[in-house]
PDB file of N, CA, C and O in Angstrom, chain B, residues numbered from 101:
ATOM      1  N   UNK B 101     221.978 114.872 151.271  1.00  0.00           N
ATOM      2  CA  UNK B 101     221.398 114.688 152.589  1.00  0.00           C
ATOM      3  C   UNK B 101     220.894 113.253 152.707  1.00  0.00           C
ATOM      4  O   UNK B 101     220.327 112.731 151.746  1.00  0.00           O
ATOM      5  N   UNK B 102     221.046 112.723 153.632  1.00  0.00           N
ATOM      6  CA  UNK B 102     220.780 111.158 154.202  1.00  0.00           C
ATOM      7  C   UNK B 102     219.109 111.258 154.914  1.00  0.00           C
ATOM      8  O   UNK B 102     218.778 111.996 155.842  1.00  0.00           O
ATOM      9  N   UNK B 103     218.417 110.494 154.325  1.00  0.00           N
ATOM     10  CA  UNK B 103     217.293 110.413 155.014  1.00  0.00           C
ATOM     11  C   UNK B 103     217.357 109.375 156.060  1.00  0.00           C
ATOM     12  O   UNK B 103     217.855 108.294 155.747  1.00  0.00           O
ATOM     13  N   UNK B 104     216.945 109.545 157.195  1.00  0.00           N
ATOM     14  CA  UNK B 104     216.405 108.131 157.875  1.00  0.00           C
ATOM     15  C   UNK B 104     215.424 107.263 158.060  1.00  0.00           C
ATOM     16  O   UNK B 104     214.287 107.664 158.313  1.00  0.00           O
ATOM     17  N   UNK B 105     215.756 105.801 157.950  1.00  0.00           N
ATOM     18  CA  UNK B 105     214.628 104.937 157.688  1.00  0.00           C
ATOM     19  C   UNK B 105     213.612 105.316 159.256  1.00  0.00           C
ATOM     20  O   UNK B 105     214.185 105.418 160.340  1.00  0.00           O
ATOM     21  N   UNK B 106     212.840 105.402 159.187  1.00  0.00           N
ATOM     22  CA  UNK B 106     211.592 105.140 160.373  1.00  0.00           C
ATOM     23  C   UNK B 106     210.810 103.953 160.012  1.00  0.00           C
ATOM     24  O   UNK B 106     210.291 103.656 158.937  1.00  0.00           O
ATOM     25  N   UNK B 107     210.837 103.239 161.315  1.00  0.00           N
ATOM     26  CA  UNK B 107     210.320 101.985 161.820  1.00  0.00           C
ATOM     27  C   UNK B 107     208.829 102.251 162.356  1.00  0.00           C
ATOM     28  O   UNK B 107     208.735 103.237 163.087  1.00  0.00           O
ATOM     29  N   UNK B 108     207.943 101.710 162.171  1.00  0.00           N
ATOM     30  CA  UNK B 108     206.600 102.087 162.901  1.00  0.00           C
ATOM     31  C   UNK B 108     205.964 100.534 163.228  1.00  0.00           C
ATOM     32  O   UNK B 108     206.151  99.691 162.351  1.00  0.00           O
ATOM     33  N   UNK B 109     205.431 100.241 164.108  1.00  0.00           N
ATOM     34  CA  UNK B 109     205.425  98.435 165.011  1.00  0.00           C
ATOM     35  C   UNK B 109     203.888  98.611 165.010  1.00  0.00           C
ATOM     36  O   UNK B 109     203.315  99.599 165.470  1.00  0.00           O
ATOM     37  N   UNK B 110     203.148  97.302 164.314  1.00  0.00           N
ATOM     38  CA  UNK B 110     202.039  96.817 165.199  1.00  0.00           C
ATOM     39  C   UNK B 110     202.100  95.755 165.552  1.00  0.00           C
ATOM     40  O   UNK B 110     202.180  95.015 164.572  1.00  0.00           O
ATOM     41  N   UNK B 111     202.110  95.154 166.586  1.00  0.00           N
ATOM     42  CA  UNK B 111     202.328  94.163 167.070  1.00  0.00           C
ATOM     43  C   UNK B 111     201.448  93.156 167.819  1.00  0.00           C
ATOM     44  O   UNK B 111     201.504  93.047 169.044  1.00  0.00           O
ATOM     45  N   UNK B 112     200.734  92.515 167.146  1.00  0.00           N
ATOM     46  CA  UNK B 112     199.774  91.747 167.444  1.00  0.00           C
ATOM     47  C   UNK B 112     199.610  90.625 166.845  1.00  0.00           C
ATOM     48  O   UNK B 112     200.133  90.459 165.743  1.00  0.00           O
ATOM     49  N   UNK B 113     198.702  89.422 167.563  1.00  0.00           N
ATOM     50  CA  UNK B 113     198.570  88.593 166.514  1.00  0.00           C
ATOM     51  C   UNK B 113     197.668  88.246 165.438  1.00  0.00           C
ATOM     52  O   UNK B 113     196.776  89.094 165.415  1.00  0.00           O
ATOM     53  N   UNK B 114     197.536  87.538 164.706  1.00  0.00           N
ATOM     54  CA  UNK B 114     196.994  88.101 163.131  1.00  0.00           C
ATOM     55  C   UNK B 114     195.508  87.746 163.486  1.00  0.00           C
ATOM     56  O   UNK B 114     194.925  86.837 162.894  1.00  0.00           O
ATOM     57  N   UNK B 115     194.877  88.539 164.531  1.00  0.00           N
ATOM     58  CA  UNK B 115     193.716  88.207 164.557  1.00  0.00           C
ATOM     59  C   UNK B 115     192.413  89.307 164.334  1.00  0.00           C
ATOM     60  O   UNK B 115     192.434  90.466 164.750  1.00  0.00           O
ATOM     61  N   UNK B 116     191.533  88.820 163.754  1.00  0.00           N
ATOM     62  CA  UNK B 116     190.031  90.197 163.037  1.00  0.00           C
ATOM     63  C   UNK B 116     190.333  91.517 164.828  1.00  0.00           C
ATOM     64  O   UNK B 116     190.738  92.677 164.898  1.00  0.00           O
ATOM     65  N   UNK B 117     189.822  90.401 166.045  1.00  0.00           N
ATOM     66  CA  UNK B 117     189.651  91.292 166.807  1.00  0.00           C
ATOM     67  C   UNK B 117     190.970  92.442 167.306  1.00  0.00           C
ATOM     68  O   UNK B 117     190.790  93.215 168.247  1.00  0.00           O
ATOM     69  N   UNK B 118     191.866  92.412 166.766  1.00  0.00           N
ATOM     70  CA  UNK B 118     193.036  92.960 166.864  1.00  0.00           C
ATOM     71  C   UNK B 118     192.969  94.250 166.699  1.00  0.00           C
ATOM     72  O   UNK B 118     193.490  95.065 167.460  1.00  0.00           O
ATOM     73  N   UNK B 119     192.012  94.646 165.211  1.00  0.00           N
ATOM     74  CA  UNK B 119     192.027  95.754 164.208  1.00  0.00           C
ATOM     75  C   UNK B 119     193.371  96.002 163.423  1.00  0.00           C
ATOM     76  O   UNK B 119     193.686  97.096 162.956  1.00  0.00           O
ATOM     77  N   UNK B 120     193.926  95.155 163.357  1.00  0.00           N
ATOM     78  CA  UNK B 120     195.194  95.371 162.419  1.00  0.00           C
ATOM     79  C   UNK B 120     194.951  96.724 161.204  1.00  0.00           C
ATOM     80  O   UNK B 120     195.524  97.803 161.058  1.00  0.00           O
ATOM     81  N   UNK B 121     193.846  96.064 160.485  1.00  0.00           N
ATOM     82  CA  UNK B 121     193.774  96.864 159.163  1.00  0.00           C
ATOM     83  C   UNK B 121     193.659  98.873 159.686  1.00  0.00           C
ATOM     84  O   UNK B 121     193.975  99.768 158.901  1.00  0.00           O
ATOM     85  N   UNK B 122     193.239  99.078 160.869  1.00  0.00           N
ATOM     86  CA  UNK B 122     193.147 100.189 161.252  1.00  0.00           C
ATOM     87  C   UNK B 122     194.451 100.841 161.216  1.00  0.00           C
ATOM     88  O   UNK B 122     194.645 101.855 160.547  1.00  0.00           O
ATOM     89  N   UNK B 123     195.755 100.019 162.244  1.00  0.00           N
ATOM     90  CA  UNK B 123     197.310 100.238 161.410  1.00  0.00           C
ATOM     91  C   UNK B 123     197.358 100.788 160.348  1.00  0.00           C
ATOM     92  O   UNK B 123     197.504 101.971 160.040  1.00  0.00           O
ATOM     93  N   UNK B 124     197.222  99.843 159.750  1.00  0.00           N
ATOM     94  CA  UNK B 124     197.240 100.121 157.673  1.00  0.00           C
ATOM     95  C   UNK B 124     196.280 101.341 157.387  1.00  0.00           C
ATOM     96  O   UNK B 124     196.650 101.906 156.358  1.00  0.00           O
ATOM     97  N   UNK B 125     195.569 101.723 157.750  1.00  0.00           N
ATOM     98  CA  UNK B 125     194.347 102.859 157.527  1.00  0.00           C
ATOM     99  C   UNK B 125     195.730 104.240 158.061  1.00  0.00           C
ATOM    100  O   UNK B 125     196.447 104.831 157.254  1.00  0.00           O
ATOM    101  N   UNK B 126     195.749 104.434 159.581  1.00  0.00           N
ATOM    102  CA  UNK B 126     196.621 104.956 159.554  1.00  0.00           C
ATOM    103  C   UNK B 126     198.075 105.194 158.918  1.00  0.00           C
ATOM    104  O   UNK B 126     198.627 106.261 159.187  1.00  0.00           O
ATOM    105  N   UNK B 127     198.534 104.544 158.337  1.00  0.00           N
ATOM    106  CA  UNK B 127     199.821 104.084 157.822  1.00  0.00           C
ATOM    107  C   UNK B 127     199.565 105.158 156.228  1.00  0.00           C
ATOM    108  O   UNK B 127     200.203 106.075 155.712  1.00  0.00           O
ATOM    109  N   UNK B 128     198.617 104.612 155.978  1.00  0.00           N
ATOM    110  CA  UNK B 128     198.088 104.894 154.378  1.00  0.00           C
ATOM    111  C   UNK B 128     197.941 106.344 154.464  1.00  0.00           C
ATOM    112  O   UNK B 128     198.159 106.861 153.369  1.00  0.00           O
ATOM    113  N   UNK B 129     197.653 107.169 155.370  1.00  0.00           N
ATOM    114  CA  UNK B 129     197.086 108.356 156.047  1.00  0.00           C
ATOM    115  C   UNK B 129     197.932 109.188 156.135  1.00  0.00           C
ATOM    116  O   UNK B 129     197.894 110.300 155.608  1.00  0.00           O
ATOM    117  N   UNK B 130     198.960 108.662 156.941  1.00  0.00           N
ATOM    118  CA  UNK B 130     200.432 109.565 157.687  1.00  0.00           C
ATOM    119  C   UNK B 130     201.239 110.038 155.954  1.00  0.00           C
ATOM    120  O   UNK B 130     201.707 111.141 155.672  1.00  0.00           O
ATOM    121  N   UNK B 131     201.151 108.297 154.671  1.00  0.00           N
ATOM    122  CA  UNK B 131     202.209 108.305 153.840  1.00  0.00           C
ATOM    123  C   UNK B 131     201.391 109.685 152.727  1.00  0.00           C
ATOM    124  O   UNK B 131     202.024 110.227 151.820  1.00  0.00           O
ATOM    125  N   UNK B 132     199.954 110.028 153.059  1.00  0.00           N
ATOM    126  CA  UNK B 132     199.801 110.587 151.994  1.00  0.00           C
ATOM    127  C   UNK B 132     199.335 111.666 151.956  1.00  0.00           C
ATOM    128  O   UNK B 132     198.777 112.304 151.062  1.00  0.00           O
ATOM    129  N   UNK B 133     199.775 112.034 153.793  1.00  0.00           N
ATOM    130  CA  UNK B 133     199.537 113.291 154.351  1.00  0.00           C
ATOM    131  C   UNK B 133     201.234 113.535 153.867  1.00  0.00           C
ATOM    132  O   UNK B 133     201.547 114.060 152.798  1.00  0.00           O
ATOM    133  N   UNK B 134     202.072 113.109 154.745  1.00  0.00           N
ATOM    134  CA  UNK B 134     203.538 113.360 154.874  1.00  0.00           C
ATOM    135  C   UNK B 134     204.485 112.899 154.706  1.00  0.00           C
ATOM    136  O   UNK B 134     205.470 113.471 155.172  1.00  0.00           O
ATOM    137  N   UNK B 135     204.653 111.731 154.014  1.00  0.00           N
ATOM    138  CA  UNK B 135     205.734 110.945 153.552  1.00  0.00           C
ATOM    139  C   UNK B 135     205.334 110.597 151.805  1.00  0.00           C
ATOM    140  O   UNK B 135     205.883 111.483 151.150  1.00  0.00           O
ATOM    141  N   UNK B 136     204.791 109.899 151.132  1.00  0.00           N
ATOM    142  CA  UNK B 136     204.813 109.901 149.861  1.00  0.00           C
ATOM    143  C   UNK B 136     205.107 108.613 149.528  1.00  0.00           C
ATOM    144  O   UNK B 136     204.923 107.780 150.415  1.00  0.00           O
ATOM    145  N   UNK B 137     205.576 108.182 148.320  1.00  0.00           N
ATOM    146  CA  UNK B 137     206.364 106.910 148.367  1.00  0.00           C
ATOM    147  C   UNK B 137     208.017 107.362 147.922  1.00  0.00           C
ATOM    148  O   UNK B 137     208.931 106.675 147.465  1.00  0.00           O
ATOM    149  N   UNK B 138     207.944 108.752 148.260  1.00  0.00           N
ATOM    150  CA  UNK B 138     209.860 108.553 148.801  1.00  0.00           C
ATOM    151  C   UNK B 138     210.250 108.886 150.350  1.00  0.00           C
ATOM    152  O   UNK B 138     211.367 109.169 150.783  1.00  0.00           O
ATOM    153  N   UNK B 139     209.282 108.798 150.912  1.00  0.00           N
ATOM    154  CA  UNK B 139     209.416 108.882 152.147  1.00  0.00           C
ATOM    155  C   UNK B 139     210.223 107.450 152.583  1.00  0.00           C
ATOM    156  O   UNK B 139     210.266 106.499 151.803  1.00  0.00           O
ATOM    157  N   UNK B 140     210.742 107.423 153.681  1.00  0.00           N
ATOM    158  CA  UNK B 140     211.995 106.048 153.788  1.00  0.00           C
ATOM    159  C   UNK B 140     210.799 105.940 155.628  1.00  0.00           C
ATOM    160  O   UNK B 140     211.271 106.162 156.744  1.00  0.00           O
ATOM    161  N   UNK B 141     209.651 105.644 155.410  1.00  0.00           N
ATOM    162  CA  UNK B 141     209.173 105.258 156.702  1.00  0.00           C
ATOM    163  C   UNK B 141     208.372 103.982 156.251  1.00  0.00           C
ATOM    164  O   UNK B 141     207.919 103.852 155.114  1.00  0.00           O
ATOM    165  N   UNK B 142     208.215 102.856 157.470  1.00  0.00           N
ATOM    166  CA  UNK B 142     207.966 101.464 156.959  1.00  0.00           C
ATOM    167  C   UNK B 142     206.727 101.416 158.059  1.00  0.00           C
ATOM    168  O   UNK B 142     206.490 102.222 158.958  1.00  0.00           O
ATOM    169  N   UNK B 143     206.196 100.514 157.789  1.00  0.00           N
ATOM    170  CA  UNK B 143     205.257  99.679 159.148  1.00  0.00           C
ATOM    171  C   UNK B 143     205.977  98.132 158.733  1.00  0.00           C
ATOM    172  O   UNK B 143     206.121  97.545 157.661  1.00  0.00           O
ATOM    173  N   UNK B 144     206.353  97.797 160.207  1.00  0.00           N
ATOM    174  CA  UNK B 144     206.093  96.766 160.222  1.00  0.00           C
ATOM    175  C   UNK B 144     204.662  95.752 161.237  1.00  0.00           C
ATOM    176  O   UNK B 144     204.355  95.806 162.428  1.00  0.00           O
ATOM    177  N   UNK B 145     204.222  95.101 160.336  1.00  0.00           N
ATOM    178  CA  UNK B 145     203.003  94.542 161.195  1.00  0.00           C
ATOM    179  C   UNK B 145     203.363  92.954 161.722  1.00  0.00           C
ATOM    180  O   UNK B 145     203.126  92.095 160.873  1.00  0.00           O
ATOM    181  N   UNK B 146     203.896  92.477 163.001  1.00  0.00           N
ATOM    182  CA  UNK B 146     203.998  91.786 163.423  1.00  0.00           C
ATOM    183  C   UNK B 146     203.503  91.071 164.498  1.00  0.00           C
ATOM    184  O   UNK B 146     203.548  91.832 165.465  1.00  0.00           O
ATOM    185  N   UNK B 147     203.065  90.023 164.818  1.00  0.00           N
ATOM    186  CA  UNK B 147     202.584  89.245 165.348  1.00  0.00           C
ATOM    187  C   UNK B 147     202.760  87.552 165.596  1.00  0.00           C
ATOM    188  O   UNK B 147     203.654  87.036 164.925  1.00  0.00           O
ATOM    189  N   UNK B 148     201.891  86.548 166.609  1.00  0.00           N
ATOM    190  CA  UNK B 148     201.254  85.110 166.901  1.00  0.00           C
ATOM    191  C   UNK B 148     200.404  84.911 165.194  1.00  0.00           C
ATOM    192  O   UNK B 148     199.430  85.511 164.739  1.00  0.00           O
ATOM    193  N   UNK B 149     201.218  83.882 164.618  1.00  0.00           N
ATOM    194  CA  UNK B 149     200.852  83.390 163.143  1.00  0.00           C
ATOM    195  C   UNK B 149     200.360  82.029 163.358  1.00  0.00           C
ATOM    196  O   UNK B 149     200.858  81.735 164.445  1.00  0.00           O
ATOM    197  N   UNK B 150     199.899  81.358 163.091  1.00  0.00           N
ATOM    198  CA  UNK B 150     199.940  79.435 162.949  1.00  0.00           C
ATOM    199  C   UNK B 150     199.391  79.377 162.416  1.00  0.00           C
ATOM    200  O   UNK B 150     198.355  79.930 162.787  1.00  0.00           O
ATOM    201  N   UNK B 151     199.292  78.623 160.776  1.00  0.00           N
ATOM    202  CA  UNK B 151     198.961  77.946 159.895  1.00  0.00           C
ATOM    203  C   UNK B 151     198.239  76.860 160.437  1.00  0.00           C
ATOM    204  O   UNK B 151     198.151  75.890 159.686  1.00  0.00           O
ATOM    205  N   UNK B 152     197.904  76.802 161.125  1.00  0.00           N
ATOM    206  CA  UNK B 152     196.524  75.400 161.566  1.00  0.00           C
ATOM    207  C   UNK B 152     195.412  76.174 162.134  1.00  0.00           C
ATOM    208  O   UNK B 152     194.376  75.555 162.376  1.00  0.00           O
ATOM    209  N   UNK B 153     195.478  77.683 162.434  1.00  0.00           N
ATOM    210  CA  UNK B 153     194.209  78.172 162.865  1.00  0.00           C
ATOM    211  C   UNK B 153     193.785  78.954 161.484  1.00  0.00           C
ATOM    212  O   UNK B 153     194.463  79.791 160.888  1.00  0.00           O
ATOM    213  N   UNK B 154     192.708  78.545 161.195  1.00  0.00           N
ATOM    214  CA  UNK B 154     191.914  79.436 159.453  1.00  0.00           C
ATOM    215  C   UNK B 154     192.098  81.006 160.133  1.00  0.00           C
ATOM    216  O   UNK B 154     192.889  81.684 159.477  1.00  0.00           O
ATOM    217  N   UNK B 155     191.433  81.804 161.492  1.00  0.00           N
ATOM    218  CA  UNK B 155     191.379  82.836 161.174  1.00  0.00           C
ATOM    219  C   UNK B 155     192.585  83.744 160.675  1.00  0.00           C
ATOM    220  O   UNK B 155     192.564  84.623 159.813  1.00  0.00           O
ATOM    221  N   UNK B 156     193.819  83.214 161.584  1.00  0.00           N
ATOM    222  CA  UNK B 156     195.364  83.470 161.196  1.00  0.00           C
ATOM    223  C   UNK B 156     195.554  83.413 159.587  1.00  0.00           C
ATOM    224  O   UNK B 156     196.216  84.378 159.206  1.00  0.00           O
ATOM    225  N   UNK B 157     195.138  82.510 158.493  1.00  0.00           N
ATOM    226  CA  UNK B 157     195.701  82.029 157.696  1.00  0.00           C
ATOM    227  C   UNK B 157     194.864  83.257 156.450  1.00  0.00           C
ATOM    228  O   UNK B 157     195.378  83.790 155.466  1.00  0.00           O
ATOM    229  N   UNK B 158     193.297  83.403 157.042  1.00  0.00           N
ATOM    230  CA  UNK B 158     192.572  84.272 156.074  1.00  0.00           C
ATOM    231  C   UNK B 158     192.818  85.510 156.431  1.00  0.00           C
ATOM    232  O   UNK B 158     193.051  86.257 155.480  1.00  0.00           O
ATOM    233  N   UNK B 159     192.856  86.146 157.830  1.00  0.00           N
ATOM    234  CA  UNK B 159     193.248  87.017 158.111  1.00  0.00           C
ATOM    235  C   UNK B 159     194.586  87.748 157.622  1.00  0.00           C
ATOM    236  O   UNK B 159     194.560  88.948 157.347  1.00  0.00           O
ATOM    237  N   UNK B 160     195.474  87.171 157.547  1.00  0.00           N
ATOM    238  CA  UNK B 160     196.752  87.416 156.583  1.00  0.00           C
ATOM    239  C   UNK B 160     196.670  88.096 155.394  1.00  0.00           C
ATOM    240  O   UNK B 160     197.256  89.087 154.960  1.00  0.00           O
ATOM    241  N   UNK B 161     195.472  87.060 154.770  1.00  0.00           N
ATOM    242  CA  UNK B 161     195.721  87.623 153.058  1.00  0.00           C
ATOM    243  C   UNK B 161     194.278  88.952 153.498  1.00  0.00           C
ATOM    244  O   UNK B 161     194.253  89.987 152.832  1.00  0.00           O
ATOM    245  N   UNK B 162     193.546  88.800 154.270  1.00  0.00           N
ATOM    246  CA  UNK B 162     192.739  90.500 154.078  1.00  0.00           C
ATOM    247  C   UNK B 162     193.579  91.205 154.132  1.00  0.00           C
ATOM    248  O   UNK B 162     193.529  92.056 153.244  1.00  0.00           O
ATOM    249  N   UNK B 163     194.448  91.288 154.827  1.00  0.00           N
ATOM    250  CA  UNK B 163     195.654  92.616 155.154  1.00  0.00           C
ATOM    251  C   UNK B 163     196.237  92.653 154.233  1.00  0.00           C
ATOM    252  O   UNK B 163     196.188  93.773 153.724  1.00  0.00           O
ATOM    253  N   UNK B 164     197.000  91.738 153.531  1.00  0.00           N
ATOM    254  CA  UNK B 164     197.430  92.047 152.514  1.00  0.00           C
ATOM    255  C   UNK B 164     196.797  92.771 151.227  1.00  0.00           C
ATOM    256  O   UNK B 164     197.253  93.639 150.483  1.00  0.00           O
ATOM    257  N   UNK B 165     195.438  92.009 151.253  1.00  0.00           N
ATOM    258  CA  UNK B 165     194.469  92.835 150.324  1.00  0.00           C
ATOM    259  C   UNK B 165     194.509  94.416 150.614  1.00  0.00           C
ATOM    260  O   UNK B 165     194.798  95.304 149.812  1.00  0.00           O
ATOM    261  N   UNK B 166     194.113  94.554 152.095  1.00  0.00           N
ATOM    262  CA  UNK B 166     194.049  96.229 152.060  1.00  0.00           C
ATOM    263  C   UNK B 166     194.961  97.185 151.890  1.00  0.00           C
ATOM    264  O   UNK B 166     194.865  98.392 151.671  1.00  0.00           O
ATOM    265  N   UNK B 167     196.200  96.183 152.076  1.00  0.00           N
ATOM    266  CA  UNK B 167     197.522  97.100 152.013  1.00  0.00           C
ATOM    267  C   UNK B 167     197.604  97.302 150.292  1.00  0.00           C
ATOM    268  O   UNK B 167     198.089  98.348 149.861  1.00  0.00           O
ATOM    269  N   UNK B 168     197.249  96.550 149.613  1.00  0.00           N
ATOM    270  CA  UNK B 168     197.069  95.943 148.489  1.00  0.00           C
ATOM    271  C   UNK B 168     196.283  98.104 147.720  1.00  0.00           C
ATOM    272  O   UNK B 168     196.654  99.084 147.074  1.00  0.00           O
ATOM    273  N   UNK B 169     195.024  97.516 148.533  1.00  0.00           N
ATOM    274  CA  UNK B 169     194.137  98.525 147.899  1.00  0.00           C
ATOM    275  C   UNK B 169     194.230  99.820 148.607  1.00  0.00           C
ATOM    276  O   UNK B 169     193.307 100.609 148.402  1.00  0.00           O
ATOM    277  N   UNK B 170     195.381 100.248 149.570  1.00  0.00           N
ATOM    278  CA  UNK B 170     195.783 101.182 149.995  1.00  0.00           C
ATOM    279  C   UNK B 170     197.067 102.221 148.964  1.00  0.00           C
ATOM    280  O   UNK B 170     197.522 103.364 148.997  1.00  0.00           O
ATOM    281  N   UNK B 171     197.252 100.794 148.005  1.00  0.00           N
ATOM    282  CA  UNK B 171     199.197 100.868 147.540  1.00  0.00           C
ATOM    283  C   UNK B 171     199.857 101.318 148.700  1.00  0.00           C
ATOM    284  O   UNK B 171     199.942 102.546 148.730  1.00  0.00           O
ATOM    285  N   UNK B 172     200.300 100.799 149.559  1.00  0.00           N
ATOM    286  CA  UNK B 172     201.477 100.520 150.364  1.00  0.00           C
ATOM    287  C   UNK B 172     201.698  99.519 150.416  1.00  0.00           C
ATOM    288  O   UNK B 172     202.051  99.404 151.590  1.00  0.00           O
ATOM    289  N   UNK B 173     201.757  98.743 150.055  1.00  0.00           N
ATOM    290  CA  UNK B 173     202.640  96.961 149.912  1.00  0.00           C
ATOM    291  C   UNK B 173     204.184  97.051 149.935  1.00  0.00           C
ATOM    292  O   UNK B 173     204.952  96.227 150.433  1.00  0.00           O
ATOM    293  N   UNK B 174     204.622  98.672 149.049  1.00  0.00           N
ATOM    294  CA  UNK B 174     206.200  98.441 149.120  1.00  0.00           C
ATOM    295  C   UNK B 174     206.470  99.149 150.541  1.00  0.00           C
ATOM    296  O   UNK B 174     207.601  99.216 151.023  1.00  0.00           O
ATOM    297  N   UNK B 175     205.488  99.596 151.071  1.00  0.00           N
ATOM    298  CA  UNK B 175     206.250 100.211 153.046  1.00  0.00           C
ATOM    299  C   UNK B 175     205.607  99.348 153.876  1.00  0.00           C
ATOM    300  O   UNK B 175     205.774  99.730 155.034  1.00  0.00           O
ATOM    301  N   UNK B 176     204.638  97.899 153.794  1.00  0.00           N
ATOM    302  CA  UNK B 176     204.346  97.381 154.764  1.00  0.00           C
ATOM    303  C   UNK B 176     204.993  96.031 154.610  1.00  0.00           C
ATOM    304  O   UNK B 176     205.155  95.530 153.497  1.00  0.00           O
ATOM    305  N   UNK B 177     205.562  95.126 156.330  1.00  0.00           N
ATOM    306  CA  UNK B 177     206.515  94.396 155.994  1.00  0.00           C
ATOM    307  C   UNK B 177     205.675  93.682 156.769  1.00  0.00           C
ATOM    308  O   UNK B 177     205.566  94.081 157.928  1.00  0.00           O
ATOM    309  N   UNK B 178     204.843  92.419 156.342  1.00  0.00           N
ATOM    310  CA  UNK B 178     204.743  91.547 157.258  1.00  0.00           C
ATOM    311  C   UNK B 178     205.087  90.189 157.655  1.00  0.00           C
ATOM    312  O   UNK B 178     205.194  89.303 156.808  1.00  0.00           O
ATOM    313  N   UNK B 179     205.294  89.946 159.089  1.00  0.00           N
ATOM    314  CA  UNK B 179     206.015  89.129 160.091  1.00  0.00           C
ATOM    315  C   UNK B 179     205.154  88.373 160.672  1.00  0.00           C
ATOM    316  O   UNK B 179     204.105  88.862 161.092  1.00  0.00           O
ATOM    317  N   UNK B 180     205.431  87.064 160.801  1.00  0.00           N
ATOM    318  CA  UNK B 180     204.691  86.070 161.539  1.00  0.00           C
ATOM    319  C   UNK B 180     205.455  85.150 162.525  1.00  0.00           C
ATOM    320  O   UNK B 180     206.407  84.421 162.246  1.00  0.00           O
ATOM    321  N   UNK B 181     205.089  85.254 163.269  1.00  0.00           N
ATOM    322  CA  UNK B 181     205.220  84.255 164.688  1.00  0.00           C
ATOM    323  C   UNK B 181     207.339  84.589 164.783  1.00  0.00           C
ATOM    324  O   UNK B 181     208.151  83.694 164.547  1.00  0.00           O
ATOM    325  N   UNK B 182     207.651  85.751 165.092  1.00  0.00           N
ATOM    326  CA  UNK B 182     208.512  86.638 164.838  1.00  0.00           C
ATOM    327  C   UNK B 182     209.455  85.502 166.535  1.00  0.00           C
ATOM    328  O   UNK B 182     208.997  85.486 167.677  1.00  0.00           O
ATOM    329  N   UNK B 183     210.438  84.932 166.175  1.00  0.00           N
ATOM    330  CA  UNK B 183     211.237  84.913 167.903  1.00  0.00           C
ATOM    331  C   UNK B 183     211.600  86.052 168.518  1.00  0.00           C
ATOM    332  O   UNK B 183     211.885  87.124 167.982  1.00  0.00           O
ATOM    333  N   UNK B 184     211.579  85.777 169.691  1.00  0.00           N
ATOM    334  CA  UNK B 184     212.348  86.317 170.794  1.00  0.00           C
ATOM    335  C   UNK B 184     213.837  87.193 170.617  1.00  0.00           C
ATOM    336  O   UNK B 184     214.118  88.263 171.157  1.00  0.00           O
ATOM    337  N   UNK B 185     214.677  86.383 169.692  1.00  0.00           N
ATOM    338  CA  UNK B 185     215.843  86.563 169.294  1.00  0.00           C
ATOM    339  C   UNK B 185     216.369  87.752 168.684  1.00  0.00           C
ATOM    340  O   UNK B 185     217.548  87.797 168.335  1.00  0.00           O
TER     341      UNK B 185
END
């Protein structure tokens, strides 16, 4: 049997007032209510990035931290300053 990948979007930019990490709270929630880590479902967290504003640049690595201290790092994919394209 073929599982299918599921896509799950937050889409914002990498900013505190956003609540990003709440994503990741949920995310962490859904995988360990109902998916697992063989579950084939992802978050991607995407957003407005720029390396010349600090909150963008620190804000980044908290998320990563929590995804960090969630263990989901291998289902969360994050994206910065993502084109149009």
């Amino acid at each position: 049997m073929n599982k299918q990948t599921k896509i799950l979007t937050s889409l914002n930019r990498y900013e505190r007032k956003k609540n990003i990490p709440l994503a990741l709270k949920a995310f962490a929630n859904y995988q360990s209510r109902c998916g697992g880590s063989n579950d084939n479902t992802f978050l991607v967290v995407a957003g407005g990035w720029d390396p010349r504003v600090a909150e963008n640049v620190e804000h980044e690595k908290e998320l990563i931290k929590v995804a960090e201290e969630m263990k989901i790092t291998d289902k969360v994919i994050f994206l910065k300053s993502i084109s149009n394209d």
